[in-house]
Each structure stands twice: as structure tokens, then as C-alpha cells.
N, C-alpha and C positions, 0 to 999 in steps of 0.2 A: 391710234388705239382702235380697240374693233367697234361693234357696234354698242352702245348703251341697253341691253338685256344682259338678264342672270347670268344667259350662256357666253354671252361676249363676256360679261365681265369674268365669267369661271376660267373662261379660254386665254384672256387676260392674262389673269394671277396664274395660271398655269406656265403660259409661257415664261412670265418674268422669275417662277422659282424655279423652272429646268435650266431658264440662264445661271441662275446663283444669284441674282437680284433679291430674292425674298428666302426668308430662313424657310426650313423644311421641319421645323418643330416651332409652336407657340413660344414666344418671349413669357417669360416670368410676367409682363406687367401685362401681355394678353393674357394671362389666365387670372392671373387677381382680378383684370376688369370682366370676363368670362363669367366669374365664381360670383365674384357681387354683385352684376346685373342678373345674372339669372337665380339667387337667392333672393335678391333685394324682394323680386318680382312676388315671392312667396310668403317671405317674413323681413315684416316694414322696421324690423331691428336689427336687420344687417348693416354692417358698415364697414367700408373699406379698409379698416383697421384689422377687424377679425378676418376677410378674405384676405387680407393680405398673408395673415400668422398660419392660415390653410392651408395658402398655396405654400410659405416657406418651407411648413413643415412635411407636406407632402414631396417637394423637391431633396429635404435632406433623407428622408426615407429613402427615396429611391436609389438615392447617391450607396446605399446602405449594403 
């Protein structure tokens, strides 16, 4: 692997998704954990339950 900086690691994950190694869209369980840490951070009554019902309902929207 390259070197251990941001840009090695960018250059990294870059490689390994032009191979097809890494998805080219966020998995469901990265955006639940996406949506809860970066809420949690805001309001201390978030919970992994309700970002989970967010991201669901945002994905069947889409699907729409």
C-alpha cells in the first residue's frame, strides 16, 4: 500500500474502487452510521434506531 497520509490513503481507496474492490455508492449501514454520528454530535437524543428509520425511508423515496 502507499504511503500512510490523507493523499496515500485517497490515492488508495481510489485505486481499489477503479478496480471494483470498493462500491462506488455508500452501503445503507455507511449512511445510518454517517447520519448518527454526525447528528449524534448535535443532539445528544439521537439514536441508531431513528437514523436507521431516516436512512430507510430516504432510500425507499428514492426508489420512488
Amino acid at each position: 500500500m502507499g504511503e500512510r497520509t490523507y493523499e496515500g490513503l485517497m490515492q488508495e481507496a481510489k485505486r481499489l474502487r477503479d478496480a471494483g474492490k470498493l462500491p462506488k455508492q455508500p452501503t445503507k449501514e455507511q449512511l445510518i452510521d454517517f447520519a448518527y454520528g454526525n447528528t449524534k454530535i448535535e443532539n445528544p437524543k439521537m439514536t441508531r434506531e431513528i437514523a436507521t428509520r431516516a436512512v430507510t425511508k430516504l432510500l425507499e423515496d428514492q426508489e420512488k
